[in-house]
C-alpha positions in Angstrom: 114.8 87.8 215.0 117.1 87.4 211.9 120.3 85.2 212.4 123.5 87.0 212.3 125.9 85.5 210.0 129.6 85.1 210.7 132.5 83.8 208.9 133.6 80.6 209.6 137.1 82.3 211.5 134.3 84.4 213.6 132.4 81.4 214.3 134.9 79.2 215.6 135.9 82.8 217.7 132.3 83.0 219.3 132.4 79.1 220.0 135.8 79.6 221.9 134.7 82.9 223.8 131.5 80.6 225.2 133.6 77.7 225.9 136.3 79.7 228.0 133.3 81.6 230.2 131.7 78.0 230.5 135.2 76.3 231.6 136.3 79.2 234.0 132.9 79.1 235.4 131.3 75.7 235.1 134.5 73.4 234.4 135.7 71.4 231.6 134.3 68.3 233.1 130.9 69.3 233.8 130.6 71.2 230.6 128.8 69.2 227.8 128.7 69.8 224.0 125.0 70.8 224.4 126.3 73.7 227.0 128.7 75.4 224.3 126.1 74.6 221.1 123.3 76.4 223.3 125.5 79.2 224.3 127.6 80.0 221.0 123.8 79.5 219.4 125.3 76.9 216.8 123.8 74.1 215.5 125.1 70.1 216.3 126.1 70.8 212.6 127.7 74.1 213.1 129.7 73.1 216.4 131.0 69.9 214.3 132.2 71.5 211.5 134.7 73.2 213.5 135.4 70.8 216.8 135.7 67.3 216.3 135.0 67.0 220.7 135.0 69.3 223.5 138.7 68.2 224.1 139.1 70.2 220.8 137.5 73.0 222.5 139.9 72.8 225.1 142.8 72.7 222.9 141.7 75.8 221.0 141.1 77.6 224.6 144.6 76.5 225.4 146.4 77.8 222.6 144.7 81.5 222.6 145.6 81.9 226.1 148.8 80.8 225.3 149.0 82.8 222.7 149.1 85.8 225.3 152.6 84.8 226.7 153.8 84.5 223.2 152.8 87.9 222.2 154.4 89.6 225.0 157.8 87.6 224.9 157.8 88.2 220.7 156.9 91.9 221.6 160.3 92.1 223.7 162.6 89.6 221.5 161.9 92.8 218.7 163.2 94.9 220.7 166.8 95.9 218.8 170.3 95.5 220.8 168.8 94.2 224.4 171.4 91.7 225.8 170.0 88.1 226.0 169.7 88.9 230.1 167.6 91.8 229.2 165.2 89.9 227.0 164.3 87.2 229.6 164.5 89.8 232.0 162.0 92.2 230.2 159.9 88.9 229.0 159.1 87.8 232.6 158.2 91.6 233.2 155.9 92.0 230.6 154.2 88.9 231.9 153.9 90.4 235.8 152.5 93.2 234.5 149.8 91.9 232.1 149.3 89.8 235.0 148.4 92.8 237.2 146.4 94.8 234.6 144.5 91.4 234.2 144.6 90.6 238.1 140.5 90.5 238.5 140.2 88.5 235.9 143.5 86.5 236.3 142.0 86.1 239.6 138.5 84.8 239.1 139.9 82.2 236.4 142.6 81.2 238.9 140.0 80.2 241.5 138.5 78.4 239.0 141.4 76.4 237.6 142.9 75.3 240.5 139.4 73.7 241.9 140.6 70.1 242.1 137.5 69.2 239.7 139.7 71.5 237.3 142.7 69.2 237.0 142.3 68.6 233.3 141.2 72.0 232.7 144.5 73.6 234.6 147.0 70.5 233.2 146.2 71.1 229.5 146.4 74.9 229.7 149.7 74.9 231.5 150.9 72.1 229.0 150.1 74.3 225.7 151.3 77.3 227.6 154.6 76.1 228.2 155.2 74.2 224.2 154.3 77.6 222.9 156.9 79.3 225.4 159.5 77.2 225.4 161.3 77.5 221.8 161.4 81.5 222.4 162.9 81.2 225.9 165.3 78.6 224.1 165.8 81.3 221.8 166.9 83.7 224.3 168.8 81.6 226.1 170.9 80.4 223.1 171.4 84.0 222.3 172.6 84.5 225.9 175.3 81.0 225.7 176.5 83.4 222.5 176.6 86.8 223.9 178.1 85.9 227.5 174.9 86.2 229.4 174.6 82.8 230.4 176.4 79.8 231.7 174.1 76.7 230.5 175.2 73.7 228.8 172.4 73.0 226.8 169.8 76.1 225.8 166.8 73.8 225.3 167.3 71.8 228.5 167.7 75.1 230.5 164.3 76.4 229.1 162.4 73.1 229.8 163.7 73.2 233.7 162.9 77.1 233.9 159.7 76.9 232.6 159.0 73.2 235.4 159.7 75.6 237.8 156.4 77.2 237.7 154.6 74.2 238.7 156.3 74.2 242.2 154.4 77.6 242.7 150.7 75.7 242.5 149.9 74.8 245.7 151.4 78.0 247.0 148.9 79.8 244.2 145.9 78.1 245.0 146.5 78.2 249.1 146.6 82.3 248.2 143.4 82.0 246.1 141.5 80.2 249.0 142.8 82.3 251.4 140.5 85.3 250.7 138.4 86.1 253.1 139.5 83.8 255.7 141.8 85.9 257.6 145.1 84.0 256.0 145.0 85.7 253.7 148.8 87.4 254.5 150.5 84.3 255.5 149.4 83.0 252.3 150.5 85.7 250.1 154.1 85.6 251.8 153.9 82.2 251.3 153.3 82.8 247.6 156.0 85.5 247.7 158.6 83.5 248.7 157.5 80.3 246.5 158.7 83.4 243.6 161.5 84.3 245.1 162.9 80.9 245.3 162.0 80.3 241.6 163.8 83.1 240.8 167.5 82.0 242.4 166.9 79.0 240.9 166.4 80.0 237.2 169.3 82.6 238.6 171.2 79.1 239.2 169.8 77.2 236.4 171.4 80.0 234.0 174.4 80.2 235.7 174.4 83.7 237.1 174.5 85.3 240.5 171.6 84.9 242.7 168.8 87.8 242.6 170.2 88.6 239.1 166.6 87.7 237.2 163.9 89.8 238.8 161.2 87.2 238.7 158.6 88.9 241.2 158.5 92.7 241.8 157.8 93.7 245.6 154.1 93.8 246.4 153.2 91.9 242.8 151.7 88.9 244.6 149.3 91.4 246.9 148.7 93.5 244.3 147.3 90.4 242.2 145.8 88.8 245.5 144.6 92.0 247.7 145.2 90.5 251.7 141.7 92.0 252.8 142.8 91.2 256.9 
C-alpha cells in the first residue's frame, strides 16, 4: 500500500488527532511515544521532527482545545456596539452552547479527564485553557471599567479570579460524571447546578454588579449535558 504523503502542518495535525483519542481514552500517563508513532503511522524520526516529548504532545492538545474558547469569545468581541456586559454575557453563552452541541463528546472526554490517573492530563488543559482566555476576558472587562458596565479595580485581576472560579465546579463535575447510572444521578446534577449558580453571583460580585445579572448556566444546561437516566 503506497504511503500517503502529508505536509509537514498535516502531519503534526494527524499526530495531535491520535494523541487526543489516545489521552481521552488511554491517559497521558499510560500513553507512550511508541502508542502515538504506531497510531499516527510516523516514524521515531517523523514524530521527532515535530515533538521534542509527549509533554509536547500534550501542550499542542492543550492549545487546540483551547483554541475553541478562543474562537467563540473572538467570534462575539466582533460583534459591533454590544456593551462590555453583553460581550461576557454572549461569550459565556456561546460557550454553554458549544458545550451542548458537543455534550456526547464533552461528556466521554470529561469522564476521562477527571479519572484521578488524569490529573496531569486535566491540570495542563485547564492551565492553557485559561492563559489563552484570560487577556480577552481582560479585554472585556477593561472595556466594561470604560463603558460603565463594571465596578472592578483592576481588569486583569478580575479576569484571573473569574476564570479560578471554574475550578471550584470540579468535584461537583466529576461527582455528575460518576453519577450515571447509579441512581444519583439527580442529586448530582442539582449539585452541579447550583455549584453554577454560585459561580455566577460571584463573578456577578467580583464585577461589581447585581446578583443574577451574568447568566452563567441556563435552566436544564447541566441535564441536558449530563442526561439524569433515574
Amino acid at each position: 500500500m503506497a504511503r500517503s504523503y502529508l505536509s509537514a502542518d498535516a502531519r503534526r495535525e494527524q499526530i495531535l488527532d491520535c494523541a487526543q483519542t489516545l489521552f481521552f481514552t488511554k491517559g497521558f500517563e499510560a500513553t507512550t511515544v511508541q502508542d502515538l508513532m504506531l497510531a499516527a503511522g510516523v516514524s521515531k524520526g517523523g514524530f521527532y521532527h515535530h515533538f521534542a516529548a509527549k509533554e509536547d504532545v500534550l501542550e499542542g492538545v492543550s492549545q487546540r482545545l483551547a483554541n475553541v474558547s478562543v474562537q467563540l469569545i473572538m467570534e462575539v468581541m466582533a460583534v459591533p456596539g454590544l456593551t462590555a456586559f453583553e460581550r461576557l454575557n454572549q461569550s459565556l453563552r456561546a460557550m454553554r452552547q458549544f458545550k451542548s452541541e458537543n455534550a456526547e463528546g464533552i461528556l466521554a472526554a470529561f469522564a476521562t479527564l477527571l479519572r484521578p490517573e488524569n490529573m496531569t492530563l486535566y491540570t495542563r488543559i485547564n492551565q492553557v485553557n485559561v492563559e489563552a482566555v484570560l487577556p480577552l476576558f481582560a479585554e472585556i472587562i477593561a472595556a466594561g471599567r470604560k463603558d460603565g458596565s463594571f465596578d472592578v479595580p483592576d481588569a486583569h485581576l478580575a479576569a484571573q479570579a473569574i476564570l479560578a472560579l471554574g475550578r471550584m465546579s470540579h468535584d461537583a463535575v466529576a461527582a455528575a460524571v460518576a453519577s450515571k447510572g447509579t441512581g444519583n444521578g439527580r442529586a448530582a446534577n442539582a449539585a452541579l447546578n447550583a455549584a453554577l449558580d454560585w459561580q455566577g453571583v460571584m463573578i456577578d460580585r467580583i464585577l461589581g454588579l447585581p446578583d443574577g445579572s451574568v447568566q452563567y448556566v441556563d435552566p436544564g444546561f447541566v441535564d441536558a449535558l449530563l442526561p439524569p437516566a433515574d
